[in-house]
N, C-alpha and C positions, 0 to 999 in steps of 0.2 A: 250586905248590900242595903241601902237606905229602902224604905219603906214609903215615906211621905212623898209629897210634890215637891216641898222644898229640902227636902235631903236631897232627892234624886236632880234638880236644878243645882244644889252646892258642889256634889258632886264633879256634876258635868260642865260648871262653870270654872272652877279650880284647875282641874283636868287640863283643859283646853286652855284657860289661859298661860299655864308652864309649860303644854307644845309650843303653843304660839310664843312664850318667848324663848324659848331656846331655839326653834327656826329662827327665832328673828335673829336672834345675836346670829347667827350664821349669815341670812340675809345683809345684815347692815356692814358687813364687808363690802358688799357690793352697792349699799345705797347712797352712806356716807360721802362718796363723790359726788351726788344727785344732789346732795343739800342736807343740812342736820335738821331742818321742819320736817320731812318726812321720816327721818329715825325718831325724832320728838314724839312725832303724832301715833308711831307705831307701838313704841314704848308706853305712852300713856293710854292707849287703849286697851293694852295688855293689861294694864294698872289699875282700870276700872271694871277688869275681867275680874282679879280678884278682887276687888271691893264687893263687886255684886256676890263672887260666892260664900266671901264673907257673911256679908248681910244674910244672907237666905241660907248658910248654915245655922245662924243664931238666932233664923225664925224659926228652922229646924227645929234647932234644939230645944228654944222653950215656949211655942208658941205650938207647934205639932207635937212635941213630945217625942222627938225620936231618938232611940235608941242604938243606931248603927254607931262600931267605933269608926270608921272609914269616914264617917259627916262630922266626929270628932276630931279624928286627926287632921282631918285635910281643914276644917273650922281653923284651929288652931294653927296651921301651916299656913292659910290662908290671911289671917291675921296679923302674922308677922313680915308676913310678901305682903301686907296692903299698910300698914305701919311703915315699912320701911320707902314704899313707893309713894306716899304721903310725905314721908320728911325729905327726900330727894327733890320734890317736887316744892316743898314750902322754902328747904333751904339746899338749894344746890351746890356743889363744891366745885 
């Protein structure tokens, strides 16, 4: 388990943001009727879920010095969910 402030913030910001989107994808069966702005806006808040745990993994890891692999691995899982939600978003298909 992380140690620092911002391990324990990457953690718990990674976490949550891949609840919150896998509810969603379950929810947006039901919103998509509502309108694609509120699947938009749900979608990309998740997206700046992991950005932030992003970020505060990599203050983690070299600005605290922490050692947990759990703020590593989710760092790097997070990274690639914030990479991909980043190029969805600059170029959409």
């Amino acid at each position: 388990m992380p140690k620092t402030t911002f391990g324990k913030w990457s953690v718990g910001l990674i976490v949550f943001a891949f609840l919150f989107f896998f509810v969603l994808r379950r929810l947006l069966t039901i919103l998509v009727p509502l309108g694609n702005s509120i699947a938009f806006f749900l979608v990309f808040v998740s997206g700046l879920f992991f950005i932030a745990g992003t970020i505060s993994g990599v203050l983690a890891v070299f600005k605290s010095k922490e050692r947990s692999p759990t703020v590593y691995i989710l760092t790097v899982v997070g990274l690639l969910a914030s990479a991909f939600f980043i190029a969805e978003v600059v170029s959409p298909h």
